[in-house]
C-alpha positions as CSV (number, residue, x, y, z in Angstrom):
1,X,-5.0,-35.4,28.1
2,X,-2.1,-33.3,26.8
3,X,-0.6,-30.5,28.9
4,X,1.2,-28.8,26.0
5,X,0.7,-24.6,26.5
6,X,3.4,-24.5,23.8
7,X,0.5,-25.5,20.9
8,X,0.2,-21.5,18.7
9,X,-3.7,-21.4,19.5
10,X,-5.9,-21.8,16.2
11,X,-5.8,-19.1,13.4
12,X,-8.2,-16.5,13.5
13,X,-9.3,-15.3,10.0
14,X,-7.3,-12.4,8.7
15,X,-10.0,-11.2,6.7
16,X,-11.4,-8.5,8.5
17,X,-8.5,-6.7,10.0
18,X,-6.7,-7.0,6.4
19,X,-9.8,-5.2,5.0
20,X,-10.1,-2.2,8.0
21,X,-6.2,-1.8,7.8
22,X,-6.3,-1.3,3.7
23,X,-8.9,1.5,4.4
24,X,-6.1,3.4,6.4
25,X,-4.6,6.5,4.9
26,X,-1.9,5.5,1.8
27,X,0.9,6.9,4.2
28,X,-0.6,5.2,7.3
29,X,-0.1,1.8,5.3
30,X,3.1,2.7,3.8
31,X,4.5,3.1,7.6
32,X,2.9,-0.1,8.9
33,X,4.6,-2.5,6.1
34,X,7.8,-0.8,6.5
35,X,7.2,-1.6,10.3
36,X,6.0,-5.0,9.4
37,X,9.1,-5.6,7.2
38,X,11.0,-4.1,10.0
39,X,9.8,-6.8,12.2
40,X,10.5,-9.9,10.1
41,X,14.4,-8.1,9.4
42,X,15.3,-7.8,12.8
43,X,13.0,-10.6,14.4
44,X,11.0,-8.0,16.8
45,X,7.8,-8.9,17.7
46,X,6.4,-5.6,19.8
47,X,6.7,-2.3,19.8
48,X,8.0,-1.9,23.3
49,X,10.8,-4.7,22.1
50,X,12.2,-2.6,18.9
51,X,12.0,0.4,21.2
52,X,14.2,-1.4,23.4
53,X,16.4,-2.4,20.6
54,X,16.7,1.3,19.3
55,X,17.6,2.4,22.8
56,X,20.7,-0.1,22.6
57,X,22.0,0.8,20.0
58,X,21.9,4.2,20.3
59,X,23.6,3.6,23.9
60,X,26.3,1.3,22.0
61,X,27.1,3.6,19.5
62,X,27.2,6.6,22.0
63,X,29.8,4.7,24.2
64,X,31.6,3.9,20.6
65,X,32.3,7.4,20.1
66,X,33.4,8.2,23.8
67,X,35.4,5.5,23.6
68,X,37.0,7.1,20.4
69,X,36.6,3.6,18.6
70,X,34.4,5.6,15.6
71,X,34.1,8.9,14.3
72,X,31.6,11.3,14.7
73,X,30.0,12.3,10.8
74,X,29.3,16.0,10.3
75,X,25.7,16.4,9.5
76,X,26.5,19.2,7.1
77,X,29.0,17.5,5.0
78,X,27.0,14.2,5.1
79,X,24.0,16.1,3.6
80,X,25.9,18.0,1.4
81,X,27.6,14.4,-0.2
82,X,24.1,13.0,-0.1
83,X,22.7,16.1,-2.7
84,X,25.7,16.2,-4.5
85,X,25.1,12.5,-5.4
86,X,21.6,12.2,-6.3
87,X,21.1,16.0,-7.9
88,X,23.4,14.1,-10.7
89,X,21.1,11.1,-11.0
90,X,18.0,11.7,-13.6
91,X,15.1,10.2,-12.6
92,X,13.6,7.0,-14.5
């Protein structure tokens, strides 16, 4: 008799929870595959772990800045580049 606990148990079928999430709200589904792309990106596999992850990197980039090893953007002139840039581009 094997002890193996390290076996992925057998697949359930996808079917019905693929067709209750497709009946979500367009945004609702846009947000979960950007989550779910998210995931496979940067290898998450809960909420509560890319939390974590956000958290550390805010606190990294924080201590960058105290540190005076980056410099701090301002918000205005960021925006201001940003609509600067794509108010030129004509849309497709």
């Amino acid at each position: 008799m094997s002890t193996d606990t390290t076996a992925a148990p057998p697949a359930a079928d996808p079917t019905p929870l693929v067709d209750r999430l497709l009946k979500l709200p367009e945004e609702t589904r846009l947000d979960l595959a950007n989550l779910l792309l998210d995931s496979v990106r940067q290898g998450f596999t809960s909420l509560a772990e890319a939390e974590q992850r956000d958290k550390e990197m805010i606190r990294s980039r924080i201590d960058q800045l105290v540190k005076g090893e980056v410099e701090l953007l301002d918000a205005k002139e960021v925006v201001a580049r940003l609509m600067s840039r794509y108010s030129k581009e004509k849309p497709s």
